[in-house]
N, CA and C atoms as a LAMMPS dump frame, in Angstrom:
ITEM: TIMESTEP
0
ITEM: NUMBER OF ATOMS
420
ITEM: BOX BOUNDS ff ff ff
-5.0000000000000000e+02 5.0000000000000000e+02
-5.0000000000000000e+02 5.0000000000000000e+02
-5.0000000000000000e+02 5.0000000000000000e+02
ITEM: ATOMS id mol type element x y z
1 1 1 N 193.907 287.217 77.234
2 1 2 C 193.454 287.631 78.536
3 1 3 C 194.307 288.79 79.007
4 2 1 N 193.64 289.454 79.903
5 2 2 C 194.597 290.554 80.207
6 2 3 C 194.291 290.873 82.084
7 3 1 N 194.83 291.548 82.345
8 3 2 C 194.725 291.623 84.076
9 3 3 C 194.301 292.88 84.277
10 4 1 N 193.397 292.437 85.321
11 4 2 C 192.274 293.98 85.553
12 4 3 C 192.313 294.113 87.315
13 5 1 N 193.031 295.248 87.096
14 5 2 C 192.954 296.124 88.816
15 5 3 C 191.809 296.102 89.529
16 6 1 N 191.736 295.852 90.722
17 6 2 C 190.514 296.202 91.521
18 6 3 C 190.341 297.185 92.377
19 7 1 N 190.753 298.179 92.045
20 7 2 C 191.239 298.963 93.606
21 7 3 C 189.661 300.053 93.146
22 8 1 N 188.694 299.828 93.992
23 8 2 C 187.761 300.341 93.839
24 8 3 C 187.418 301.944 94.763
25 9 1 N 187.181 303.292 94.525
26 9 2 C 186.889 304.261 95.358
27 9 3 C 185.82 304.022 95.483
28 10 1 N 185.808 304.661 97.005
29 10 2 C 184.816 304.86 98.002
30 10 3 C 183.471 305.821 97.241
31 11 1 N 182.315 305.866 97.614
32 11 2 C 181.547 306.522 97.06
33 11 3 C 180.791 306.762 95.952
34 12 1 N 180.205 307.377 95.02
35 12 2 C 179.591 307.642 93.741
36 12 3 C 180.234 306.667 92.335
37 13 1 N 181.872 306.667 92.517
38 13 2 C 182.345 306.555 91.39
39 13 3 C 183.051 305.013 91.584
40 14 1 N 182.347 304.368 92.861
41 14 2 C 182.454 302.805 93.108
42 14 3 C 181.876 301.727 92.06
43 15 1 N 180.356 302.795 91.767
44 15 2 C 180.007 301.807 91.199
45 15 3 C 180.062 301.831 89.244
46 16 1 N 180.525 303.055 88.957
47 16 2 C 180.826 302.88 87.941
48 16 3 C 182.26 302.231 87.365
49 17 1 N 183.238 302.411 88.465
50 17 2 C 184.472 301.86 88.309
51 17 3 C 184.006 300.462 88.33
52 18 1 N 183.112 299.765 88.601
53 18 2 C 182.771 298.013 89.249
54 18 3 C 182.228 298.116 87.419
55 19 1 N 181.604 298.688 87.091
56 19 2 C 181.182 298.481 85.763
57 19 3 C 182.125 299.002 84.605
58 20 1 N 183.286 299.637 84.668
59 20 2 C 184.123 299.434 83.925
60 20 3 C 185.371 298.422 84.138
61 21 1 N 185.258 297.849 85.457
62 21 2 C 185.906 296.685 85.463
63 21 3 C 185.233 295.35 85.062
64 22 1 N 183.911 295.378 85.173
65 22 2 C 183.21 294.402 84.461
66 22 3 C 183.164 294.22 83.019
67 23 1 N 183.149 295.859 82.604
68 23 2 C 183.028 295.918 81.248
69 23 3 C 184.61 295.631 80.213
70 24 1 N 185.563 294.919 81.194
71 24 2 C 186.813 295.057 80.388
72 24 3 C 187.071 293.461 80.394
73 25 1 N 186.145 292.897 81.218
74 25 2 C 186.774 291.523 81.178
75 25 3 C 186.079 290.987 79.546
76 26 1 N 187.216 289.228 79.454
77 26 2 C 187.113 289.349 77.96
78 26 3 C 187.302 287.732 78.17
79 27 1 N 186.678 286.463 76.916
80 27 2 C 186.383 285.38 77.412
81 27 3 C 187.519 284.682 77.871
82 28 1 N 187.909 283.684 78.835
83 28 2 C 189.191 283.132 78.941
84 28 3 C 189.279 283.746 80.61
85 29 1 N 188.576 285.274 80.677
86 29 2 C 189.183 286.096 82.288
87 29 3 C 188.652 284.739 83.217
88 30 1 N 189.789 284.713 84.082
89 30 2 C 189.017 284.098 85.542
90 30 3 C 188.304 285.142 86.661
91 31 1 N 187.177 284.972 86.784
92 31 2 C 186.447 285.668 88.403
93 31 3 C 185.802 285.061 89.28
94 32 1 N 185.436 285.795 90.404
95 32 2 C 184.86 285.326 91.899
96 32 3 C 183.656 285.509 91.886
97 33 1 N 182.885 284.651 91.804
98 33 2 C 181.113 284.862 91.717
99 33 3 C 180.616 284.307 93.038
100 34 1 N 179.839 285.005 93.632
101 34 2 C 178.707 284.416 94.585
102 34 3 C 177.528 283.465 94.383
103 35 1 N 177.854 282.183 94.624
104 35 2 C 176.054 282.042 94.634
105 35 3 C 175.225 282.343 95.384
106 36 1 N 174.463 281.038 94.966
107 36 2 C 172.848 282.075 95.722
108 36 3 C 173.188 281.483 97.421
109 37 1 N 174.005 280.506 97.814
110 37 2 C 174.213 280.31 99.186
111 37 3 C 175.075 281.251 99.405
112 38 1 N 175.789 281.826 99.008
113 38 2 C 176.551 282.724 99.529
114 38 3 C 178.186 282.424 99.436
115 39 1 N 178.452 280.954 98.719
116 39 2 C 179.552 280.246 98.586
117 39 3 C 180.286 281.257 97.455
118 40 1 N 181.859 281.4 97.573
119 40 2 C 182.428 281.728 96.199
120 40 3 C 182.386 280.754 95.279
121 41 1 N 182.751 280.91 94.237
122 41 2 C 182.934 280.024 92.883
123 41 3 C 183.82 280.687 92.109
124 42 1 N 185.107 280.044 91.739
125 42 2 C 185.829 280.935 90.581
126 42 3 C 185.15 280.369 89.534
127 43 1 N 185.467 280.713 88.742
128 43 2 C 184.732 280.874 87.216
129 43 3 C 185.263 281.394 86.23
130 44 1 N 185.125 281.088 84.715
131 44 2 C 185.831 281.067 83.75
132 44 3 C 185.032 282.144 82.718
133 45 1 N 185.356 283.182 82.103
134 45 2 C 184.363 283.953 81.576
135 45 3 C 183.868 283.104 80.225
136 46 1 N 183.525 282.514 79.439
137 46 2 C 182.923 282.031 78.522
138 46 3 C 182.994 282.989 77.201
139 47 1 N 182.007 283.856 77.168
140 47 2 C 181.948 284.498 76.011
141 47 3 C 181.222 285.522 76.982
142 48 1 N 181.48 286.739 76.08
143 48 2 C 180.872 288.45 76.343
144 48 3 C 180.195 288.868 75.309
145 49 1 N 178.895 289.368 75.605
146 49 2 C 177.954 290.062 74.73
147 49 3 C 177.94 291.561 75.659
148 50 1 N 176.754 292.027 74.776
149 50 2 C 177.097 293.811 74.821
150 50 3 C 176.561 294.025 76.58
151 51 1 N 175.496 293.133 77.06
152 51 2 C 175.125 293.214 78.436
153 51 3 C 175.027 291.88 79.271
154 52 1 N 175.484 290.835 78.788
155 52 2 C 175.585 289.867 79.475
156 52 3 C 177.252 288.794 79.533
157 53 1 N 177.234 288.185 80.457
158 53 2 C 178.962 287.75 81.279
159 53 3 C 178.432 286.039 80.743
160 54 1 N 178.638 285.763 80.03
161 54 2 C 178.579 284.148 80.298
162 54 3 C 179.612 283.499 81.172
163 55 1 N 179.063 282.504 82.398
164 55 2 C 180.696 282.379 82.692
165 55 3 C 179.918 280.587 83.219
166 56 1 N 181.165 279.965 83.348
167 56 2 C 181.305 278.232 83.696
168 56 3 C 182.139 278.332 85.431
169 57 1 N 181.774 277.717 86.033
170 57 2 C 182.433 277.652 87.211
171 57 3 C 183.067 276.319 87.172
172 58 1 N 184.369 276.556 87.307
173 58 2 C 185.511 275.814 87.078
174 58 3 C 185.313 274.536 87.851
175 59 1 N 184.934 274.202 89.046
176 59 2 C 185.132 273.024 89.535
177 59 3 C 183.662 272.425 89.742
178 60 1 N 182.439 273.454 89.214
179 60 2 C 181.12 272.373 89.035
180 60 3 C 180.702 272.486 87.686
181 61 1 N 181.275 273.271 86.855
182 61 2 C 180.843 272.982 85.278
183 61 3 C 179.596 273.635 85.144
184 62 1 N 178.928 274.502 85.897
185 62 2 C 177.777 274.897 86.244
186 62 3 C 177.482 276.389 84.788
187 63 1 N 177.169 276.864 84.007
188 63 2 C 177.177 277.712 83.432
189 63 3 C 175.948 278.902 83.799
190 64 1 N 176.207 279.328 83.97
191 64 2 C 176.038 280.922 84.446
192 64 3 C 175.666 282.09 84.039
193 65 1 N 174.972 283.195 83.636
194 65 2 C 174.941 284.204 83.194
195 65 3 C 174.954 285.34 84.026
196 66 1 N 175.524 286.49 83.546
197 66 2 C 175.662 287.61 84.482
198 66 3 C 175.511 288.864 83.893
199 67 1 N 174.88 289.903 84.645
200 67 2 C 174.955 291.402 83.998
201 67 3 C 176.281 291.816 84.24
202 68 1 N 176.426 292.643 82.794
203 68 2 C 178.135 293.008 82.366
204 68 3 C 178.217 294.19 83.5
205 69 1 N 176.832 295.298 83.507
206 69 2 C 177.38 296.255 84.299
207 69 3 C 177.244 295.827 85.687
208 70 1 N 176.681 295.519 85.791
209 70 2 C 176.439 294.873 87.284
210 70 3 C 176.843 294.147 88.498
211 71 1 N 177.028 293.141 87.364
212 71 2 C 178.083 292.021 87.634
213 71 3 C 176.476 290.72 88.589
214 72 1 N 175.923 291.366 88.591
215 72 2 C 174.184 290.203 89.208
216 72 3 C 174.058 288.942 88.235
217 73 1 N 173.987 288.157 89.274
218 73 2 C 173.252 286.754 88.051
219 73 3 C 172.074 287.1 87.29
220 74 1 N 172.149 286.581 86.134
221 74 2 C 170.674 286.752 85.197
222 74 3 C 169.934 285.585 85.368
223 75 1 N 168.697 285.741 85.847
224 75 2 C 167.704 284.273 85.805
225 75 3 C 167.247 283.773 85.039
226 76 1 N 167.278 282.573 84.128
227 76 2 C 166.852 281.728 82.85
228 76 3 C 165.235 281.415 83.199
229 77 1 N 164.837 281.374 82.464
230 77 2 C 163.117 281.064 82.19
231 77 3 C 163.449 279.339 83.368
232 78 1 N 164.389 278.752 83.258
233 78 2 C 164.203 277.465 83.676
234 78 3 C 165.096 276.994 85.778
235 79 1 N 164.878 278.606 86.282
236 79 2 C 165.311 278.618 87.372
237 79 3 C 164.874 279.743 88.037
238 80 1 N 164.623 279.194 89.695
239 80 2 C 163.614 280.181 90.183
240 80 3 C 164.984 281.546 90.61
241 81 1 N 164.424 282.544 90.974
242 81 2 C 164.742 283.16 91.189
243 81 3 C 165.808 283.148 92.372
244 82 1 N 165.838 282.398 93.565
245 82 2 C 167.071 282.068 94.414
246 82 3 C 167.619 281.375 94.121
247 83 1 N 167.464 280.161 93.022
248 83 2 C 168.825 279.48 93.065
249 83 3 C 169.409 280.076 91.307
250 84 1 N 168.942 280.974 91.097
251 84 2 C 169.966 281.819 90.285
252 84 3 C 170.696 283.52 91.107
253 85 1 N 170.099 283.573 92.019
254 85 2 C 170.772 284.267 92.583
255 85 3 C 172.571 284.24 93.024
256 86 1 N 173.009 285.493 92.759
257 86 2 C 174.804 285.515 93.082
258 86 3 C 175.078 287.008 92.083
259 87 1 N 176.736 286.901 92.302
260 87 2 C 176.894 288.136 92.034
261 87 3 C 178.012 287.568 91.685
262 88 1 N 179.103 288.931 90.727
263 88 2 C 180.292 288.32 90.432
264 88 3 C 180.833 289.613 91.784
265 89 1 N 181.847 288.779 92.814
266 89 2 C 182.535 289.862 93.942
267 89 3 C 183.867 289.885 93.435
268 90 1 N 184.765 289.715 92.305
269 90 2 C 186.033 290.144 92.24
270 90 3 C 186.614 289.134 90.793
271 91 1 N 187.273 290.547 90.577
272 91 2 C 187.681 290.56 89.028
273 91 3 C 189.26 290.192 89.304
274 92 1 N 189.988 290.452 90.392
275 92 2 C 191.25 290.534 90.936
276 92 3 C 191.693 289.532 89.917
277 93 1 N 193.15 290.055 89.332
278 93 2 C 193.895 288.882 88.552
279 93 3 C 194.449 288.276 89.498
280 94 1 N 194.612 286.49 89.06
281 94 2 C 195.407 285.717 90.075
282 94 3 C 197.11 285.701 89.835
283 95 1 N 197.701 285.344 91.192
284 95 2 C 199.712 285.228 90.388
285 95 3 C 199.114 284.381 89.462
286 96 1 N 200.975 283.898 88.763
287 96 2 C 200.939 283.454 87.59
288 96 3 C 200.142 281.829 87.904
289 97 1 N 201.185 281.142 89.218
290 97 2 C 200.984 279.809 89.788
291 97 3 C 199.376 279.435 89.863
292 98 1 N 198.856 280.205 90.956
293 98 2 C 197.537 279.84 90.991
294 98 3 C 196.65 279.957 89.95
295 99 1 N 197.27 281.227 88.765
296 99 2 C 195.785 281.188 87.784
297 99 3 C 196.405 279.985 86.37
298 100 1 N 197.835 279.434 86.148
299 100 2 C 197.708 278.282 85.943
300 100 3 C 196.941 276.944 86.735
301 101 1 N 196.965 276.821 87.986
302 101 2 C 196.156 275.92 88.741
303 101 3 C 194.925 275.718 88.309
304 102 1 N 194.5 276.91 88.274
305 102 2 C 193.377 277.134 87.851
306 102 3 C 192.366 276.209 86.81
307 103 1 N 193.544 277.284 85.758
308 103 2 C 192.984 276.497 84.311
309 103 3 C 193.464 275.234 84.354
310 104 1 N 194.139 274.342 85.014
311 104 2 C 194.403 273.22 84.601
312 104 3 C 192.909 272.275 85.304
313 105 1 N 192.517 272.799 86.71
314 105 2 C 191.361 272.153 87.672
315 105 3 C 190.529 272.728 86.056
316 106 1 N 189.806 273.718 85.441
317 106 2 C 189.464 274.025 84.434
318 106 3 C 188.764 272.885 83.779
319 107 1 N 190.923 272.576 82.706
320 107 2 C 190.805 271.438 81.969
321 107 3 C 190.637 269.994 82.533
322 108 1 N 190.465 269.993 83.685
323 108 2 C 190.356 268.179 83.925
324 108 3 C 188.746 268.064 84.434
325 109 1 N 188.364 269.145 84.591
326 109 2 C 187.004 268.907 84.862
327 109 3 C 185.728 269.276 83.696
328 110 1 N 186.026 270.219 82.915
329 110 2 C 185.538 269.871 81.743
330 110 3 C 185.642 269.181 80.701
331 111 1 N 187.008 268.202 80.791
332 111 2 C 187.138 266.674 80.048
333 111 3 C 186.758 265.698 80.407
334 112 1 N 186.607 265.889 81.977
335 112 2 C 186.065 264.812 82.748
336 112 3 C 185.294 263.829 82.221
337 113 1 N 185.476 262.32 82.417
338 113 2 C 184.478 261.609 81.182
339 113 3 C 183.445 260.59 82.615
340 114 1 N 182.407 260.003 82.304
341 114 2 C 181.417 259.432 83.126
342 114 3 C 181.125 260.166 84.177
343 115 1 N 179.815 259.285 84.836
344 115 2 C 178.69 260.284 85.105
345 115 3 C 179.212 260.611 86.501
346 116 1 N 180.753 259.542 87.426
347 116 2 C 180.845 259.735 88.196
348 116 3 C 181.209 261.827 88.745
349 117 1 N 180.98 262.276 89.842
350 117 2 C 181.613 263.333 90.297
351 117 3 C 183.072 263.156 89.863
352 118 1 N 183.667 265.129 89.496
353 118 2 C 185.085 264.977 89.34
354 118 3 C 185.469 264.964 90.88
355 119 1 N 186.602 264.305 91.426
356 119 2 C 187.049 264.152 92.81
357 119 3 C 188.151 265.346 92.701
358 120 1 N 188.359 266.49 93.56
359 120 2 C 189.589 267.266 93.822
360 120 3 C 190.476 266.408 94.449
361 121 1 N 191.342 266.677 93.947
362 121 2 C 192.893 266.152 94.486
363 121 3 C 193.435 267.276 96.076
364 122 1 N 193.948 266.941 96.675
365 122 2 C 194.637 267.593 97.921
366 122 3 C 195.184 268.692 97.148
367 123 1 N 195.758 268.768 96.284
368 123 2 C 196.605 269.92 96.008
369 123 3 C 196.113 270.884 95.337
370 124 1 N 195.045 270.388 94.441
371 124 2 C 193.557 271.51 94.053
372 124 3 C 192.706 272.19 94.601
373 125 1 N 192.337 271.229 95.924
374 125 2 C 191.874 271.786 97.346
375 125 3 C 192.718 273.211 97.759
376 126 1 N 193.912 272.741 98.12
377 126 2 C 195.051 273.571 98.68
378 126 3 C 194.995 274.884 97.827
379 127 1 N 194.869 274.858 96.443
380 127 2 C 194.581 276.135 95.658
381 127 3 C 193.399 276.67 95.542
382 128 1 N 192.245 275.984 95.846
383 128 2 C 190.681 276.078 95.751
384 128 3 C 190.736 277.19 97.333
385 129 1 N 191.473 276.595 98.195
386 129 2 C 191.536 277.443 99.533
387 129 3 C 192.966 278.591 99.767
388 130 1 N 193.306 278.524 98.37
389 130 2 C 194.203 280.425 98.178
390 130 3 C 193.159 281.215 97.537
391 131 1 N 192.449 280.551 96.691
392 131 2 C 191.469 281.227 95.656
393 131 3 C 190.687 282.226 96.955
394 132 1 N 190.189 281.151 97.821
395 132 2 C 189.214 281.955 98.686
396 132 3 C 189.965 283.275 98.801
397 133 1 N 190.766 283.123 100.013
398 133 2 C 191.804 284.337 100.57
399 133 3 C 192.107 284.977 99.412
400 134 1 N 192.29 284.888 98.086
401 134 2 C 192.547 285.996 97.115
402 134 3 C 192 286.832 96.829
403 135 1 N 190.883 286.238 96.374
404 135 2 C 189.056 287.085 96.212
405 135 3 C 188.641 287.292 97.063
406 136 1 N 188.765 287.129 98.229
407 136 2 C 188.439 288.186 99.744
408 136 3 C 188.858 288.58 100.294
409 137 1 N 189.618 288.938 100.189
410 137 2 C 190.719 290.319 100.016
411 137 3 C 191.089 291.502 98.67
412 138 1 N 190.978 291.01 97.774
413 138 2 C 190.282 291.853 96.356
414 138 3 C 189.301 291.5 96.206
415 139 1 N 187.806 292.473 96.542
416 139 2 C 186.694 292.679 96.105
417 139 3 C 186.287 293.547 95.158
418 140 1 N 185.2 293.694 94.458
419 140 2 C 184.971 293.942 93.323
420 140 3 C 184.243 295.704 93.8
């Protein structure tokens, strides 16, 4: 994994800088995706193809697809068009602390075993609510 700047200019060369910051992330990156309510979701990049972001959202296991330049959700034959709606809003690398947090909420929720919900702990919460303030304040 490697850490990718967000400092985006104003104007014409906004949106190609958003697509060479899209285009550098690599599987393992953590980012800030929108859904279609408008909620963030961090998220785990999965695997990268030449135009599409696979990514898993860390605390619903939810898997995802996204345009690389774009950073827009891609809609599957098996979902309507708003509830695949979202966007990825920020590539911002996390400190060291929180983007371990991270991956560990990550690993306990994709080991997670029975059908019950994974429950957040207070102190996952507590990082689930730096995540916010991180990624909205570095936007994409």
């Amino acid at each position: 994994m490697h850490c990718i700047r967000c400092e985006a200019p104003d104007g014409a060369s906004a949106l190609a800088n958003r697509a060479t910051l899209l285009g550098q992330l690599e599987a393992g990156d953590l980012v800030c995706a929108r859904t279609s309510g408008g909620a963030r979701a961090v998220c785990r990049v999965l695997a990268v193809e030449a135009v599409v972001l696979h990514l898993r959202e860390v605390a619903g296991g939810h898997v995802r697809a996204f345009d690389r330049r774009t950073g827009a959700a891609i809609t599957r034959a098996d979902e309507t068009a708003s509830a695949a709606a979202g966007e990825i809003v920020s590539v911002a690398p996390l400190p060291v602390d929180l983007h371990n947090a991270v991956l560990a909420l990550d690993r306990r929720s994709r080991l997670a075993q029975g059908d019950a919900p994974m429950r957040v702990t207070r102190a996952e919460a507590a990082v689930l609510l730096l995540l916010d303030a991180h990624y909205g304040i570095n936007p994409l």
